[in-house]
C-alpha positions as CSV (number, residue, x, y, z in Angstrom):
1,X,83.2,68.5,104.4
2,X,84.2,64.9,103.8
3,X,86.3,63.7,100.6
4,X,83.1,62.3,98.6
5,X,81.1,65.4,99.2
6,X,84.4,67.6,97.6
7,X,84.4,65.3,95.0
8,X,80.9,65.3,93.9
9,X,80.9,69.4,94.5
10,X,84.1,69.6,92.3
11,X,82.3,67.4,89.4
12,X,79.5,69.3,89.8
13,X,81.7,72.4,89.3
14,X,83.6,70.9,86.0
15,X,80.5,70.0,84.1
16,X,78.5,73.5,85.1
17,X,82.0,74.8,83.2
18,X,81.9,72.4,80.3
19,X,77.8,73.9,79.5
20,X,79.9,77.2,79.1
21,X,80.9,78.8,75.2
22,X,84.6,77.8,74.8
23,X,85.0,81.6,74.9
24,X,83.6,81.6,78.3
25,X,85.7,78.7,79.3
26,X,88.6,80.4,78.1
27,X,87.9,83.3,79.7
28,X,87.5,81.6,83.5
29,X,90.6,79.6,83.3
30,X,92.6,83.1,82.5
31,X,91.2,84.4,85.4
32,X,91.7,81.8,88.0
33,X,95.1,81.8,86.8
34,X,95.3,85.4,87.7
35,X,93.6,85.1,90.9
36,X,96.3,82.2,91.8
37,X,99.1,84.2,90.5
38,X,97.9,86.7,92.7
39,X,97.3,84.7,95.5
40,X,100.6,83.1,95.4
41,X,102.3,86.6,95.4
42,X,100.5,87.3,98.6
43,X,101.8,84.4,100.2
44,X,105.4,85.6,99.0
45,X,105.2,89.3,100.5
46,X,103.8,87.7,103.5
47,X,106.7,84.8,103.5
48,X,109.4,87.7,102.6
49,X,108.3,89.9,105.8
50,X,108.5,87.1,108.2
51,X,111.6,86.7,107.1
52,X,113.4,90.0,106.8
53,X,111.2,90.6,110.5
54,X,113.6,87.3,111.5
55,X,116.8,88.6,110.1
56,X,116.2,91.9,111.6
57,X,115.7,89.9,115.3
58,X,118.4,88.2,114.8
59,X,116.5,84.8,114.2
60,X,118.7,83.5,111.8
61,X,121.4,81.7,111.4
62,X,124.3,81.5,109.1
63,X,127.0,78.5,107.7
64,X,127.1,76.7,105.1
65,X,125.2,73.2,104.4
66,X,128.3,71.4,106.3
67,X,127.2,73.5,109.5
68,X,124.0,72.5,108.7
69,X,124.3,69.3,108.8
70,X,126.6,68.9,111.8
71,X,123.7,71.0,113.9
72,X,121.1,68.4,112.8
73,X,124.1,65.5,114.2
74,X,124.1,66.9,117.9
């Protein structure tokens, strides 16, 4: 889908909202802030897994910034 297409779908989308009762409105931005919230703590689990699954492995490493740093010179 190409950028103007998203944009004139999105528009579309904003003024379908704006015929809605305030009430209404009010009510559908609550709940796509849920659903993000949501979202966004599925990403975390799945982000928090990967990494405990990596620290279990042993694909980690430890040291301080310093280290860091002089392991991006070499």
């Amino acid at each position: 889908m190409d950028t103007q297409t998203k944009s004139s779908d999105f528009q579309r989308v904003i003024e379908d909202v704006e015929t809605l009762p305030i009430d209404d409105q009010l009510l559908l931005i609550e709940i796509i802030r849920q659903r993000l919230i949501q979202h966004r703590r599925s990403e975390l689990i799945t982000e928090v897994a990967e990494a405990r699954e990596a620290y279990q492995t042993g694909n980690v490493r430890r040291g301080t910034v310093e280290d860091l740093l002089k392991e991006l010179d070499t």
